[in-house]
PAVEXFI-496889 format. One record per residue (C-alpha): x, y, z; chain; residue number from 1. Coordinates in pm, whole numbers, plus 50000, padded with zeros to 5 digits. Each point is the difference from the previous one (the first is absolute). Example, Ala and Ser with C-alpha at 12.3 -4.5 7.8 and 13.67 -1.06 7.14 Angstrom:
<pts>
X=51230 Y=49550 Z=50780 unit=A pos=1 .
X=50137 Y=50344 Z=49934 unit=A pos=2 .
</pts>
This chain:
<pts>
X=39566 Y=13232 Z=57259 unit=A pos=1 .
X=49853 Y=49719 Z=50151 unit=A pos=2 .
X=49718 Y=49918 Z=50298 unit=A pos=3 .
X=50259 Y=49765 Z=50199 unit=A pos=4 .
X=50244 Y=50363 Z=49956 unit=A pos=5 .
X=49726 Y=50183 Z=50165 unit=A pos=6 .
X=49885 Y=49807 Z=50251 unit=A pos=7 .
X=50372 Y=49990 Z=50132 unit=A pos=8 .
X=50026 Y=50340 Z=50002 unit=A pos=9 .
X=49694 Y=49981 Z=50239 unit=A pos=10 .
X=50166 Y=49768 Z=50233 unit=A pos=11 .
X=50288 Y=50240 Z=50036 unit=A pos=12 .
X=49849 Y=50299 Z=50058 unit=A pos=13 .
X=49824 Y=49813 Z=50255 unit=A pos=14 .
X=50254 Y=49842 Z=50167 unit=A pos=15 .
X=50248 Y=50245 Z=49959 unit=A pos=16 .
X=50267 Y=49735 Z=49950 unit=A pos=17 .
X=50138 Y=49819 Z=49734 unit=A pos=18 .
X=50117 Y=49712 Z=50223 unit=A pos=19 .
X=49557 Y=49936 Z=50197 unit=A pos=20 .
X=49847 Y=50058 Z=49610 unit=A pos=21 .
X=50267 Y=49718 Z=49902 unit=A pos=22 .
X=49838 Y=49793 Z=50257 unit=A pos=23 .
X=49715 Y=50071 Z=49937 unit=A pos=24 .
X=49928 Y=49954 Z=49616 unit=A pos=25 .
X=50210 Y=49673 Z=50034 unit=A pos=26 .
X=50298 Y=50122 Z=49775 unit=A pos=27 .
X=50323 Y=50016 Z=50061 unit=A pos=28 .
X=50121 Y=50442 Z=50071 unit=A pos=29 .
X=50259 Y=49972 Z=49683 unit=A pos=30 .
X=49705 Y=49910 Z=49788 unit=A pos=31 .
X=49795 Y=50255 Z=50155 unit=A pos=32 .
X=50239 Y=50284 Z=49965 unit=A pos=33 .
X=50045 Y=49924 Z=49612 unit=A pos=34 .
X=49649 Y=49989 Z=49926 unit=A pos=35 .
X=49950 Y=50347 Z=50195 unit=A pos=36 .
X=50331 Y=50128 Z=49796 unit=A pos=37 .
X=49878 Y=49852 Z=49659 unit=A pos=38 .
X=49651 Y=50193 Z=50097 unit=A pos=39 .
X=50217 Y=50335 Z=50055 unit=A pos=40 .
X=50215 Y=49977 Z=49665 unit=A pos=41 .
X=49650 Y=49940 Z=49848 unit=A pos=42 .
X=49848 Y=50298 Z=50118 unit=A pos=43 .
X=50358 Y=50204 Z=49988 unit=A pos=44 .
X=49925 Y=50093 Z=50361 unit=A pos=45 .
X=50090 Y=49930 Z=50396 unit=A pos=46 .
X=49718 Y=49832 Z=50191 unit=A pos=47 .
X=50217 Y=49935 Z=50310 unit=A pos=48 .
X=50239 Y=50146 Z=50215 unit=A pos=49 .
X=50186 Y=49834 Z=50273 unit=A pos=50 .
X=50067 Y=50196 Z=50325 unit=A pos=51 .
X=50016 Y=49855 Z=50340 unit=A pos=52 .
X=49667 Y=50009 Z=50025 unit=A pos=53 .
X=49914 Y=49751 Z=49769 unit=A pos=54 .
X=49885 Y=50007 Z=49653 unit=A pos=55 .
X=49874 Y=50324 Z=49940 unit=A pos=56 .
X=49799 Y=50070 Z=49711 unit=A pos=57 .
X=50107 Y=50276 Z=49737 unit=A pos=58 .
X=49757 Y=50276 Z=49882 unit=A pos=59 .
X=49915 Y=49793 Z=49674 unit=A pos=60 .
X=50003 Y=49724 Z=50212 unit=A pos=61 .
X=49682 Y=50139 Z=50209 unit=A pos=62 .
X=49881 Y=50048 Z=49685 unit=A pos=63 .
X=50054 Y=49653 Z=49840 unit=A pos=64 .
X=49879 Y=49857 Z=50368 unit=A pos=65 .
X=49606 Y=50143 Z=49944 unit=A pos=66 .
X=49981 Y=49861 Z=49652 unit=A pos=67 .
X=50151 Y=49649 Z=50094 unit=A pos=68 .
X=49776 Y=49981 Z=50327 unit=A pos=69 .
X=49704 Y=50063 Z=49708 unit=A pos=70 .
X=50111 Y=49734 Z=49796 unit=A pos=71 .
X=50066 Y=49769 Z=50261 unit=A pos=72 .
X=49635 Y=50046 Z=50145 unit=A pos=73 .
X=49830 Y=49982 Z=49668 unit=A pos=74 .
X=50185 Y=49652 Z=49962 unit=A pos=75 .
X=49884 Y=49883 Z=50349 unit=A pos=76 .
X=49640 Y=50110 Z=49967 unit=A pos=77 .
X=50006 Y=49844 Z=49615 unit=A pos=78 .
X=50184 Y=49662 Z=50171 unit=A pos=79 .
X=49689 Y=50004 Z=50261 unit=A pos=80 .
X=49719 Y=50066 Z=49773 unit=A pos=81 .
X=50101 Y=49736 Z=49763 unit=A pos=82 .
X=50144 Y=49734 Z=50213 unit=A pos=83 .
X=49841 Y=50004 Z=50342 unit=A pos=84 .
X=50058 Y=49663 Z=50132 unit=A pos=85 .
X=50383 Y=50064 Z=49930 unit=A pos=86 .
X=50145 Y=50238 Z=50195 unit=A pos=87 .
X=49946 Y=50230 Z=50322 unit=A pos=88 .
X=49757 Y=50307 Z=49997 unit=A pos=89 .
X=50084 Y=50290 Z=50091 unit=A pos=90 .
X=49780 Y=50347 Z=50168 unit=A pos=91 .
X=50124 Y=50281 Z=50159 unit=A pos=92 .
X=49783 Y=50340 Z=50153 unit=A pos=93 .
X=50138 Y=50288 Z=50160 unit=A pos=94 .
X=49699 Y=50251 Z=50205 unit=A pos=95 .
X=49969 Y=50274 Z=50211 unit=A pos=96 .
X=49859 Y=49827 Z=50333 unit=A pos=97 .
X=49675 Y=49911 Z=49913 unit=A pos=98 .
X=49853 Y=49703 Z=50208 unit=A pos=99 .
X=49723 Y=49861 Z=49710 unit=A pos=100 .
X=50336 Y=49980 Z=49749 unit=A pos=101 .
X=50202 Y=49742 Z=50223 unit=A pos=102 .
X=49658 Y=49815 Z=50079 unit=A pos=103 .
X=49916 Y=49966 Z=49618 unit=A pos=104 .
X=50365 Y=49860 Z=49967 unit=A pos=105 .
X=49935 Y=49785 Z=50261 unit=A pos=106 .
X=49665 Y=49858 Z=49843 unit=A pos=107 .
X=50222 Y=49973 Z=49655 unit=A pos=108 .
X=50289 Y=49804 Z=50190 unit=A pos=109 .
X=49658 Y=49810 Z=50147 unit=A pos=110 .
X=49858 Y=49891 Z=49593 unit=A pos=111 .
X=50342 Y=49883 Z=49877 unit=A pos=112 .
X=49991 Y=49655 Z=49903 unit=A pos=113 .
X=50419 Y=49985 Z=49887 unit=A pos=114 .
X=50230 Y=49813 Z=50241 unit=A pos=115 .
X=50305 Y=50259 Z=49883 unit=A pos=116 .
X=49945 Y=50389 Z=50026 unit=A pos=117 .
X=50174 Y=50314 Z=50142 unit=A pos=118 .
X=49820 Y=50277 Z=50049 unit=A pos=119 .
X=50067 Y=50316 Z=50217 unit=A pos=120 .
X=49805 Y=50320 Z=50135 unit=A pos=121 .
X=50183 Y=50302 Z=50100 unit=A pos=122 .
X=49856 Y=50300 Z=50169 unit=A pos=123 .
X=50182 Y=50269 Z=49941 unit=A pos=124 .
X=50017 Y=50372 Z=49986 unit=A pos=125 .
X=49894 Y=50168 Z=49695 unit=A pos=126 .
X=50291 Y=50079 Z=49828 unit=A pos=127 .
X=50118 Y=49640 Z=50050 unit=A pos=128 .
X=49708 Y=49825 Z=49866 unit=A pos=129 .
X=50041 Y=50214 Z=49659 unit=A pos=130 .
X=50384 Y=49914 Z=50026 unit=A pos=131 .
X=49890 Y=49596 Z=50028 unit=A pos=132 .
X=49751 Y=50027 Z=49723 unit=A pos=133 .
X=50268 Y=50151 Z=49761 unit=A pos=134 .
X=50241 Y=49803 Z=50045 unit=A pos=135 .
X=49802 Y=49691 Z=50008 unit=A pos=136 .
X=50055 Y=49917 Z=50388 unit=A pos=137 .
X=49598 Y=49999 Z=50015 unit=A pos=138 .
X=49793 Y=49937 Z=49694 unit=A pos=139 .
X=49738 Y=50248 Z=50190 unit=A pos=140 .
X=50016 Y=50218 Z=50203 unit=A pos=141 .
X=49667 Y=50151 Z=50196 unit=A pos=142 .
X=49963 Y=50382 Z=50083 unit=A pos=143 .
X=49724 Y=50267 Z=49971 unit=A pos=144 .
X=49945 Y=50352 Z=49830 unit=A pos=145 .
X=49793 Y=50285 Z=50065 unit=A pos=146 .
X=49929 Y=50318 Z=49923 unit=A pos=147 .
X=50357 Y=50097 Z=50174 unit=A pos=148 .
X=50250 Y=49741 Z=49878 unit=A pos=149 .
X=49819 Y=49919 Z=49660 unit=A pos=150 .
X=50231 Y=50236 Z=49792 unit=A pos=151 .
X=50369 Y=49967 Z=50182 unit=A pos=152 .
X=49975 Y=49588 Z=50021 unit=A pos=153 .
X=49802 Y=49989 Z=49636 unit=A pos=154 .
X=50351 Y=50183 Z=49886 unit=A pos=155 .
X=50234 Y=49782 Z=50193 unit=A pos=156 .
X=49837 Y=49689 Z=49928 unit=A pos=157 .
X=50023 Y=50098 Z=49624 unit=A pos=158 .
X=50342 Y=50061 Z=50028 unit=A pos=159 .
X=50067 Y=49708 Z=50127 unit=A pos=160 .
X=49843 Y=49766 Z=49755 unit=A pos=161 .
X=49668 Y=49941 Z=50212 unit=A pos=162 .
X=49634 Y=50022 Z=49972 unit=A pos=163 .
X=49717 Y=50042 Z=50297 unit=A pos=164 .
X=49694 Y=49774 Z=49921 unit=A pos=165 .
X=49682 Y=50059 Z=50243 unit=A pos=166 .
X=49862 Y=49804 Z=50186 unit=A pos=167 .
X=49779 Y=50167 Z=50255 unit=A pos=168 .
X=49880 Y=50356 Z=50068 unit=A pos=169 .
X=49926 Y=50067 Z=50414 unit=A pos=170 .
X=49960 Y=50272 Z=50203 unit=A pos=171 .
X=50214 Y=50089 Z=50295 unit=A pos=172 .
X=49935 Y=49851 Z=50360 unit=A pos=173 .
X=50236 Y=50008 Z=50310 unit=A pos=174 .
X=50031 Y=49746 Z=50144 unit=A pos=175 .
X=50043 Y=49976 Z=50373 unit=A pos=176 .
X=50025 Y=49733 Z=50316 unit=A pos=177 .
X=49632 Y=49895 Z=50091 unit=A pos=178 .
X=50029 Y=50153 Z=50329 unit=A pos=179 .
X=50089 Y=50330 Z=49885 unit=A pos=180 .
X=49797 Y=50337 Z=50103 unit=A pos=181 .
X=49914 Y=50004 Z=49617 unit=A pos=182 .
X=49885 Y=49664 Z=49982 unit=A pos=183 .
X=49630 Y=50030 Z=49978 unit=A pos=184 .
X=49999 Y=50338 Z=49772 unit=A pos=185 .
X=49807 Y=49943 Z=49701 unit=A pos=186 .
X=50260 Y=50242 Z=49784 unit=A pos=187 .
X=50276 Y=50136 Z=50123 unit=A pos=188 .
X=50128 Y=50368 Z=49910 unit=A pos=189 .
X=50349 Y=50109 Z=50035 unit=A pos=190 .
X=49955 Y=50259 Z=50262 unit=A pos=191 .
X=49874 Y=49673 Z=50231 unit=A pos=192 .
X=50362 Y=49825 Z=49931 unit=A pos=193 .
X=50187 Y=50298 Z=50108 unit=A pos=194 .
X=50067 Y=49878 Z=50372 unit=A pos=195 .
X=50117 Y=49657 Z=49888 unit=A pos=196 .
X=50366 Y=49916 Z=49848 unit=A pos=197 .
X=50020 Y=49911 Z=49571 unit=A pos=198 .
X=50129 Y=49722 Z=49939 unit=A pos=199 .
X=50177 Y=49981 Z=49670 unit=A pos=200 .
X=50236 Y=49705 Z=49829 unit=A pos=201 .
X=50324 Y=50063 Z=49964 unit=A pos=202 .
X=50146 Y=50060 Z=49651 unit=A pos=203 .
X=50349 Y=50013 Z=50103 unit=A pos=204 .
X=50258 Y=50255 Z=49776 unit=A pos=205 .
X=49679 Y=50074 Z=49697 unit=A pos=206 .
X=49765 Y=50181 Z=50274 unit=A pos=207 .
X=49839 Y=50200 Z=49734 unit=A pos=208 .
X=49654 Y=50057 Z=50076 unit=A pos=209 .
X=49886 Y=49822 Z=49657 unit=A pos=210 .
X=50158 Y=49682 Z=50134 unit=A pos=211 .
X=49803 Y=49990 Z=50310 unit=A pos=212 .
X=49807 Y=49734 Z=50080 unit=A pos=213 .
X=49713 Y=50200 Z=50163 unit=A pos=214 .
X=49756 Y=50260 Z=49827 unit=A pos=215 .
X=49997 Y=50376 Z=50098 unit=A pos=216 .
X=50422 Y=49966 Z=50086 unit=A pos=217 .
X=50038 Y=50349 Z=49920 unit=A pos=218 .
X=49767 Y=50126 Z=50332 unit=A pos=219 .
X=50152 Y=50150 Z=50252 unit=A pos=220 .
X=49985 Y=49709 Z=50336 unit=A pos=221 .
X=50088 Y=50124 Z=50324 unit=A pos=222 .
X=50071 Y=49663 Z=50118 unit=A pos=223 .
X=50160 Y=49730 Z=49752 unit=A pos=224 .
X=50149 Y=49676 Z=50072 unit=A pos=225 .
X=50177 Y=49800 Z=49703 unit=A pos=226 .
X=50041 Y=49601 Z=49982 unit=A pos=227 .
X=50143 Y=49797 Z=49788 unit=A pos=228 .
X=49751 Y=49655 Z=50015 unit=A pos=229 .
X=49621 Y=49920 Z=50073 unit=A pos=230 .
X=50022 Y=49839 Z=50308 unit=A pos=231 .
X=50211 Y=50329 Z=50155 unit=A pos=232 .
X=49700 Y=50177 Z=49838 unit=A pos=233 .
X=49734 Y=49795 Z=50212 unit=A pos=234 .
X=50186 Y=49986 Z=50338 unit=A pos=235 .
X=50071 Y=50468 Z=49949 unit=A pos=236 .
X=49578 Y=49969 Z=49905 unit=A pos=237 .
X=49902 Y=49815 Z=50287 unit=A pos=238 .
X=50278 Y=50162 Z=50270 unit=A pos=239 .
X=49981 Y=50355 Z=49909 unit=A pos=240 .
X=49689 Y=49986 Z=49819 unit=A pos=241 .
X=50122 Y=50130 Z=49684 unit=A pos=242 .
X=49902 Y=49959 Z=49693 unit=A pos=243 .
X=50039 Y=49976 Z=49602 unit=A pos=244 .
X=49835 Y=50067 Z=49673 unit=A pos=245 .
X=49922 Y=49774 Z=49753 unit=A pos=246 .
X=49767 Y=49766 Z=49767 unit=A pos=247 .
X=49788 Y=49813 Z=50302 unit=A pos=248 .
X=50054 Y=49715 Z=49800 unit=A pos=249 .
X=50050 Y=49755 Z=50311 unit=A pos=250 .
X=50066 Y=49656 Z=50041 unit=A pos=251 .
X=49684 Y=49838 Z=50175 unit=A pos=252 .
X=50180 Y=49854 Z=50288 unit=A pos=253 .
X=50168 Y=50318 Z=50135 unit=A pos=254 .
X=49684 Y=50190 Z=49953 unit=A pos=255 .
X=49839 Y=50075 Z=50379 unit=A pos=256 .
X=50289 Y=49796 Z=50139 unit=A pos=257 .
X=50276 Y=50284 Z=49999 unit=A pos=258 .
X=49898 Y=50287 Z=49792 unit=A pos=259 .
X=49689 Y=50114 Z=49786 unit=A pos=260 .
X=49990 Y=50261 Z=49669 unit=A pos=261 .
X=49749 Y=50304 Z=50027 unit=A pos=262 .
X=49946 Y=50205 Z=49726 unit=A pos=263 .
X=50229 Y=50312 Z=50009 unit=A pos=264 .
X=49805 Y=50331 Z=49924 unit=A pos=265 .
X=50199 Y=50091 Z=49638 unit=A pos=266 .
X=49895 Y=50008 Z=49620 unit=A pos=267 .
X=50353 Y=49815 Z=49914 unit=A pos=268 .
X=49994 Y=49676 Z=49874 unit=A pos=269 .
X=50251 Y=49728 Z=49988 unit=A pos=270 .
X=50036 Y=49789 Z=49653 unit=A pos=271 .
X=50253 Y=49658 Z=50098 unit=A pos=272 .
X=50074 Y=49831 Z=49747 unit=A pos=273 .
X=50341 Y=49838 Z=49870 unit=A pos=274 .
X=50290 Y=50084 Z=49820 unit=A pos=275 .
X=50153 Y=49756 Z=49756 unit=A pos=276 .
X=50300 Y=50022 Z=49687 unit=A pos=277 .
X=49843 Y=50166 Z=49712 unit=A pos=278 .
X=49929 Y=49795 Z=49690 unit=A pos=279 .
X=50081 Y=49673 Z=50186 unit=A pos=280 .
X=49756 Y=49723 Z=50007 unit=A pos=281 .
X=49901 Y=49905 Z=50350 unit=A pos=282 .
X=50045 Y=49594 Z=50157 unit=A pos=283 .
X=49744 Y=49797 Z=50046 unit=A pos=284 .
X=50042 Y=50033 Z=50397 unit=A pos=285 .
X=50021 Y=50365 Z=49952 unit=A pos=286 .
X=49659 Y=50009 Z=49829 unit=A pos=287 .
X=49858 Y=49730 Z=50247 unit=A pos=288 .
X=50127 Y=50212 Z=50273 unit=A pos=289 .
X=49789 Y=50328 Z=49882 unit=A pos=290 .
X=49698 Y=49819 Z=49983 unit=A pos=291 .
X=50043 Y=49926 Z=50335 unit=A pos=292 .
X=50079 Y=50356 Z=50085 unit=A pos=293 .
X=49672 Y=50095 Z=49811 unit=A pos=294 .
X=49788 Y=49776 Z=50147 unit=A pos=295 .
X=50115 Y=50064 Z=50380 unit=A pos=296 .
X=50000 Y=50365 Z=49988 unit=A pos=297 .
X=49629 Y=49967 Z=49820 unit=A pos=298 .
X=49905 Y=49800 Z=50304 unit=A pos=299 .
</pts>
């Protein structure tokens, strides 16, 4: 078995065609398809399957696909920390929809001193974000526990191959549109929100409670409004004056513009911190880009 196998079997499952991952890797599709069917007699097993969808990947093949996306990660990250000035680097974050996370990526982008990179920052909904982090879509992936969640995503993350680092314990605020009824409170207690409609983030087909975004999911809301992006969440704050839960970590420049964070009257606290591939060294950016992280959310 060899990396250039692997990394083909990559472009496959990503393209999903024989013919683009040709293209692609610059090789002609007869050499490809007897280096994928020297790789199968060597492992005495189907990777893929033809149908008229595409090239569809067999259950060993899903298998083989994790490990090879591994292997071909460790070689990029080992490639960039040993010879920087030679090729492109790469950084990729998936998050719940957190404000201070884009803004620290933007203040990474900001330090880079490379003329080639490709970076990307997805947010997501929960289950996706542990989906991108496994199979190596995102190198990390930003969430929060508490004393609700801890247990079901600690198991699921294990399952998957994952660990949770921390990075900051907060307590809960709501946050709210700056002219709302609420928006002078010094704490705010639930029985205060009941008039106003929840707003909650979308998490699509895994609406579990222990994937939601927002503390205290389980409570019973007479009024609840889901979204699926941050600037829906801002326009459903200031229009109906709704309102969310979260860290009241916010970015300085939407803070008394749009919407402020008061203290929510709970004893729950929120740890965020990010999810990564267990037992895999992190990049340079990646490391760079937690530093940032820390030092912003200290601020």
């Amino acid at each position: 078995m060899t990396l250039q196998q692997l990394n083909y079997v990559v472009k496959i499952a990503e393209t999903k065609s024989m013919n683009k991952a040709a293209k692609e890797l610059y090789v002609t599709q007869s050499a490809l398809s007897s280096t994928i069917k020297s790789l199968e007699d060597e492992l005495g097993t189907e990777i893929f399957i033809r149908t008229n969808r595409g090239m569809v990947l067999t259950t060993d093949g899903e298998k083989l696909l994790s490990y090879a996306k591994q292997i071909v990660k460790m070689t990029d990250m080992i490639t960039e920390k040993f010879h920087k000035d030679e090729t492109k680097q790469h950084f990729s974050i998936s998050t719940q929809h957190y404000s201070f996370v884009v803004d620290a990526f933007v203040m990474l982008t900001k330090e880079l001193e490379i003329n080639s990179y490709d970076l990307s920052v997805d947010e997501t909904k929960t289950a996706e974000i542990i989906e991108n982090v496994k199979n190596l879509r995102s190198e990390l992936g930003i969430l929060y526990l508490d004393s609700f969640n801890r247990k079901p995503l600690t198991k699921t993350l294990k399952e998957n191959g994952l660990e949770f680092e921390p990075l900051y314990d907060c307590p809960v605020y709501v946050f709210i549109g700056t002219n709302h009824p609420l928006a002078k409170k010094k704490k705010i207690t639930f029985d205060e929100l009941a008039p106003y409609p929840c707003l909650a983030f979308d998490q699509g087909e895994d609406n579990a409670f222990y994937f939601s975004e927002e503390v205290l999911s389980t409570e019973q809301y007479p009024r609840k409004i889901r979204a699926n992006d941050r600037a829906t969440m801002v326009e459903l704050m200031i229009g109906l004056n709704g309102y969310t839960l979260g860290s009241g970590i916010l970015v300085n420049e939407l803070t008394d513009t749009q919407f402020v964070a008061i203290p929510f009257d709970t004893d729950d606290v929120m740890t965020i911190g990010y999810i990564h591939r267990k037992n895999m060294p992190l990049s340079d950016l990646a490391q760079r880009y937690l530093e940032i992280l820390n030092t912003y959310v200290n601020k």
